[in-house]
C-alpha positions as CSV (number, residue, x, y, z in Angstrom):
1,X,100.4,-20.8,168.2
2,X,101.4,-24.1,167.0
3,X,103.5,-24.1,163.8
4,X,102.2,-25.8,160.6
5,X,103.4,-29.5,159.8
6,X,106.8,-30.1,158.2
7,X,109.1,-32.7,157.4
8,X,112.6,-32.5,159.3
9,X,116.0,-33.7,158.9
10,X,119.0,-33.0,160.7
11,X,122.6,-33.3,158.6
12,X,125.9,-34.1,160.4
13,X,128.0,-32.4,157.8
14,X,128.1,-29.1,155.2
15,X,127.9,-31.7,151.6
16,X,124.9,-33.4,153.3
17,X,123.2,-30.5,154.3
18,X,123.6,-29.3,150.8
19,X,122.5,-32.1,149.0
20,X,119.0,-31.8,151.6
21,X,118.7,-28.5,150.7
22,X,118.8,-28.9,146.7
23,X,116.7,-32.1,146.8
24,X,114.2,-29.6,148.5
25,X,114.0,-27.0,146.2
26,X,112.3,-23.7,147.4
27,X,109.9,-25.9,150.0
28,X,112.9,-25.9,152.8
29,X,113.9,-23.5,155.8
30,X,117.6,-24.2,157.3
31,X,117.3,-24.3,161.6
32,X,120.9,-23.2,162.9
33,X,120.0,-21.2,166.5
34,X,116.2,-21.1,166.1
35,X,115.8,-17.7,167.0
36,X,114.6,-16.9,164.0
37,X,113.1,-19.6,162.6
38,X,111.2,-20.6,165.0
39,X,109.0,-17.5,165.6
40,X,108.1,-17.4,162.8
41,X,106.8,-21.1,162.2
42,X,104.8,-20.4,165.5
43,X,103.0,-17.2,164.0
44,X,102.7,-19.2,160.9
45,X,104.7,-16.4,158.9
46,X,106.6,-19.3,157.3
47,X,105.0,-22.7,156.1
48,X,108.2,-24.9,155.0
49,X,107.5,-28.6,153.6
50,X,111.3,-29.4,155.4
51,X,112.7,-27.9,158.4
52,X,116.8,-28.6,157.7
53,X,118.5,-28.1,161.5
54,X,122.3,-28.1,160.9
55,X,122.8,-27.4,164.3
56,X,124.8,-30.5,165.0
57,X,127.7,-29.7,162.1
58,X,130.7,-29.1,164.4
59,X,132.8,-27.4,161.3
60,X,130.0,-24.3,161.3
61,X,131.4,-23.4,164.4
62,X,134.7,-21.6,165.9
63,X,136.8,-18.8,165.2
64,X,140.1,-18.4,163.4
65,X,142.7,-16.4,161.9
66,X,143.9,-16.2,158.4
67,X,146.4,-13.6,158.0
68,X,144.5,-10.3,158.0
69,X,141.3,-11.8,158.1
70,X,139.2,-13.3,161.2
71,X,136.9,-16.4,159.7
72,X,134.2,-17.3,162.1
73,X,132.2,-20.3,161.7
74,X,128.3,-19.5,160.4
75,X,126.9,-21.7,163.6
76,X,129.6,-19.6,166.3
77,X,127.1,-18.5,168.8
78,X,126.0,-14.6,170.2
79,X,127.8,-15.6,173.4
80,X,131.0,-17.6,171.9
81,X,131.4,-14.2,169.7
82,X,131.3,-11.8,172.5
83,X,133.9,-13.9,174.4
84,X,136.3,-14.7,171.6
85,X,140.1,-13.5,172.5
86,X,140.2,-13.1,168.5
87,X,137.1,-11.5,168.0
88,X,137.6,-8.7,171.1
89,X,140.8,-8.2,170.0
90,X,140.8,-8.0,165.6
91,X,137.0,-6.9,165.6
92,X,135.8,-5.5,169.1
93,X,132.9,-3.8,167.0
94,X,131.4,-7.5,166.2
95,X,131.7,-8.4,169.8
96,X,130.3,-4.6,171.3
97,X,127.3,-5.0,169.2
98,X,126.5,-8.5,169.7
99,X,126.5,-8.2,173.3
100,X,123.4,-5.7,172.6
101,X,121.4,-8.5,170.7
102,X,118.0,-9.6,173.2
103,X,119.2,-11.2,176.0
104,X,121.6,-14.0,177.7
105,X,119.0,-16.5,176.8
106,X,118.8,-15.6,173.0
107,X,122.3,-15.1,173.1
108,X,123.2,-18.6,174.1
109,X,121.0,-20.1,171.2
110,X,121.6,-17.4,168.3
111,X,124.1,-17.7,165.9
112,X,126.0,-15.3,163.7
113,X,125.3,-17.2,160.6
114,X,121.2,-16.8,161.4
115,X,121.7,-13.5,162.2
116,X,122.6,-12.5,158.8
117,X,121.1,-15.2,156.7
118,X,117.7,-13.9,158.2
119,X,118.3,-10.5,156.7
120,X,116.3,-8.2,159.0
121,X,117.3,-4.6,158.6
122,X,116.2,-4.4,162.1
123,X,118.6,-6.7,163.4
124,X,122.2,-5.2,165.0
125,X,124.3,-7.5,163.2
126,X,123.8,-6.7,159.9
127,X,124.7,-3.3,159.6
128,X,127.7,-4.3,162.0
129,X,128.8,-6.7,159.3
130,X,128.5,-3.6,156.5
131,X,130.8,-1.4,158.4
132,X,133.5,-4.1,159.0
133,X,133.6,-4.8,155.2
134,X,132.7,-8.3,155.8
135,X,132.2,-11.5,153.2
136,X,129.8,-14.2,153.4
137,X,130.8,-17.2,152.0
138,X,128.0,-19.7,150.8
139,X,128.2,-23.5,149.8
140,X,126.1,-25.2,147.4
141,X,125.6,-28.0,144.7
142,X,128.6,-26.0,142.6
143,X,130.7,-25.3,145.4
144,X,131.9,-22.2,147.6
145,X,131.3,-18.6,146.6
146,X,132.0,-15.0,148.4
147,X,129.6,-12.8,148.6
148,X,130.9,-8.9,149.9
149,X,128.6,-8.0,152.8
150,X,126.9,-5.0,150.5
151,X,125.9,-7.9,148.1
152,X,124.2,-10.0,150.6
153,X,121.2,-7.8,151.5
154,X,118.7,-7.6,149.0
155,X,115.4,-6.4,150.6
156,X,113.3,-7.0,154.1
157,X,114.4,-10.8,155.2
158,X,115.8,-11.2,151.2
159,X,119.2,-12.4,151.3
160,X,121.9,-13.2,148.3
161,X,121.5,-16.4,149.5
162,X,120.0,-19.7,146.7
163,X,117.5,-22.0,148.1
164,X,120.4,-24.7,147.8
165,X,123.5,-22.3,149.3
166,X,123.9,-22.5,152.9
167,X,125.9,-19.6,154.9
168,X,128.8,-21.1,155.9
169,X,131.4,-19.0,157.3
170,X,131.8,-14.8,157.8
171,X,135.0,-13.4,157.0
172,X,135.8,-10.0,158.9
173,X,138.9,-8.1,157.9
174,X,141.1,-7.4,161.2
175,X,140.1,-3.9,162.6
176,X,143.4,-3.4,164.7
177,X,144.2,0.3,165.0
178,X,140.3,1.1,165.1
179,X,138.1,2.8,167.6
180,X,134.3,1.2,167.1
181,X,131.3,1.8,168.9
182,X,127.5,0.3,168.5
183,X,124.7,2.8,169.5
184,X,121.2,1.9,169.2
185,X,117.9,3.3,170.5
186,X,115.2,1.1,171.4
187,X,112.0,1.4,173.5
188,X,112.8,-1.2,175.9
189,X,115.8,-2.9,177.1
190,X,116.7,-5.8,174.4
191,X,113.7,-4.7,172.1
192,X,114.5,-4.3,168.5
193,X,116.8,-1.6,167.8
194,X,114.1,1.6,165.9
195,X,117.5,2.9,164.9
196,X,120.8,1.6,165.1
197,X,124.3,2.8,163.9
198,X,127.5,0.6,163.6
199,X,130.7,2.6,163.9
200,X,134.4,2.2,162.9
201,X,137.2,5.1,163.2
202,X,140.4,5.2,162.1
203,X,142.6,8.4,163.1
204,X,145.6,10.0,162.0
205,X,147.3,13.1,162.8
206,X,144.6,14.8,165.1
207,X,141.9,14.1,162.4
208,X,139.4,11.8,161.4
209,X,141.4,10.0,158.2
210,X,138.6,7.8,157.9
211,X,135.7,6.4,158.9
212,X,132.7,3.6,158.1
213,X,129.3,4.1,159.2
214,X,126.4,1.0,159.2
215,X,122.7,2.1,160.2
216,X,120.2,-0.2,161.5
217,X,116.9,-0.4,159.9
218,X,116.9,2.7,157.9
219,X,115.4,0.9,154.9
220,X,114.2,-2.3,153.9
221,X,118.4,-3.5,154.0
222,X,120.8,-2.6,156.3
223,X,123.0,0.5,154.9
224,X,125.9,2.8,154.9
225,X,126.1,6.2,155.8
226,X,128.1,7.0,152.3
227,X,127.3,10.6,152.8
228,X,128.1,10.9,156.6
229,X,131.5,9.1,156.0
230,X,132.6,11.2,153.6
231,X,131.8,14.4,155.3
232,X,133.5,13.0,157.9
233,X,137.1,12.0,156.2
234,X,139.2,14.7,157.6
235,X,137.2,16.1,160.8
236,X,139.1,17.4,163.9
237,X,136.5,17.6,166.6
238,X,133.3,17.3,168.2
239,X,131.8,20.2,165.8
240,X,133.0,18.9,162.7
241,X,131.7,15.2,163.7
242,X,128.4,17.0,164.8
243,X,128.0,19.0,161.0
244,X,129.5,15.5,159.3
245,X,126.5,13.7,161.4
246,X,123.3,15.4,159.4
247,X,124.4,13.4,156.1
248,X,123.3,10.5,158.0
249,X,119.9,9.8,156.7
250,X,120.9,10.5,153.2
251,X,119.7,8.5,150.8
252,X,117.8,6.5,153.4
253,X,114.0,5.5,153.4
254,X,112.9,4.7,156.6
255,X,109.7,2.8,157.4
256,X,106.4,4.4,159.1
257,X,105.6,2.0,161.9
258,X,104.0,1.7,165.5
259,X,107.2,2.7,166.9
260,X,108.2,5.5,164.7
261,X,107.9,7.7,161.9
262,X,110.5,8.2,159.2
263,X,111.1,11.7,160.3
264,X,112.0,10.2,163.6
265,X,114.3,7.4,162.5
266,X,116.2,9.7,160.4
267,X,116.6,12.3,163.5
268,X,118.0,9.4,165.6
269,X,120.4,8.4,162.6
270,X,122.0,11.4,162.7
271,X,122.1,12.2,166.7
272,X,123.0,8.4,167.2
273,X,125.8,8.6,164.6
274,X,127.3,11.5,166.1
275,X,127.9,9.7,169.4
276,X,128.6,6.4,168.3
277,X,131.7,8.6,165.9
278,X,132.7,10.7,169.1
279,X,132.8,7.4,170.9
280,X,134.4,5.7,168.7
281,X,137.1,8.6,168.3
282,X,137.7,9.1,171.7
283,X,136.6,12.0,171.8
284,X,132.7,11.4,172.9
């Protein structure tokens, strides 16, 4: 279909995009990869008065270190993620799970930023970002602010995010020390995930000392698997992960859709989280 008119104006740096996006008000949609955005303009799902495409602001993009933390760049591409030296080697879970999103194509053109900002509870990223305990930083009109991943995601495609904030950078802490692993089940290869589930290890003396579970749309945000973790602090083997692995669809509300039923989706969150922990713990 062809998308419904709109103004357009593309920005060369973060204050200018800003000041676009407050002297637009509510009426304006922020382009960074398009592979969001742009879908839905073509099924006229969104019908923006300005189309703001910050694609060209070189500071969105790149990767860095700052002391514990890893602070990627909002615009940093699918595909500069997954090949990142820092990223593979201070948050492998960020790179594993990106290199599930759609294919090469989208992956090229995506961004991390979009990923997030979008807010789909179906996407992989967002429950990734959950379960690494990551901050979103916004910029607007009254300068910066951090916003803890578990703040960000208010309901389906409902971020934290104001009208005049633009996502500028995610910070990840460093996951060194770590096993992590990204299951998802999906009807066809680079589908949307029906269930997905982030997972981060950390083991000590045999055991499981502790551990940090995302799920991928399980509700109308991406969550945590409170329940599962806990029942999963101090597990010693495939058994234990196995028993730890039914709390996974506690306190989850899964939607009824052509794909699946919420009976089904909470099945797969607990058979998916017990192989993404056992993978994770090297012991799957």
């Amino acid at each position: 279909m062809i998308p419904p008119a709109f103004e357009y104006a593309r920005p060369s740096s973060v204050d200018e995009a800003v000041r676009t996006l407050a002297d637009a008000g509510e009426e304006a949609k922020v382009l960074a990869g398009g592979q969001s955005l742009l879908p839905l303009l073509r099924l006229r799902l969104a019908f923006p008065e300005l189309v703001v495409d910050i694609g060209r602001i070189p500071e969105l993009r790149g990767v860095r270190e700052d002391g514990d933390t890893l602070v990627i760049g909002a615009l940093t591409t699918h595909h500069d993620v997954i090949r990142d030296p820092l990223v593979r080697r201070h948050a492998g879970l960020l790179a594993e799970a990106t290199a599930t999103v759609a294919d090469p194509a989208v992956r090229h053109r995506g961004t991390l930023g979009g990923s997030l900002a979008h807010a789909d509870p179906a996407g992989d990223l967002p429950a990734v970002a959950l379960a690494l305990d990551a901050e979103l930083v916004a910029e607007g009109p009254g300068g910066r602010r951090v916003i803890p991943a578990r703040e960000f995601f208010l309901d389906y495609l409902q971020s934290a995010l104001a009208p005049d904030e633009l996502l500028v950078e995610v910070r990840i802490p460093k996951t060194d020390g770590w096993g992590f692993h990204y299951e998802k089940f999906q009807r066809v290869a680079q589908a949307w995930a029906i269930v997905g589930v982030a997972a981060l290890v950390r083991r000590a003396d045999g055991h499981i000392a502790e551990a940090r579970i995302g799920l991928t749309n399980m509700g109308s945000t991406p969550l945590r698997a409170t329940a599962a973790e806990h029942a999963l602090s101090g597990a010693d083997g495939p058994q234990a992960v196995a028993r730890a692995a039914e709390a996974a669809a506690e306190g989850t509300r899964p939607s009824q859709d052509l794909s699946a039923s919420p009976e089904y989706r909470e099945h797969l969150a607990r058979v998916l989280t017990r192989r993404a922990v056992l993978a994770a713990g090297g012991t799957g």
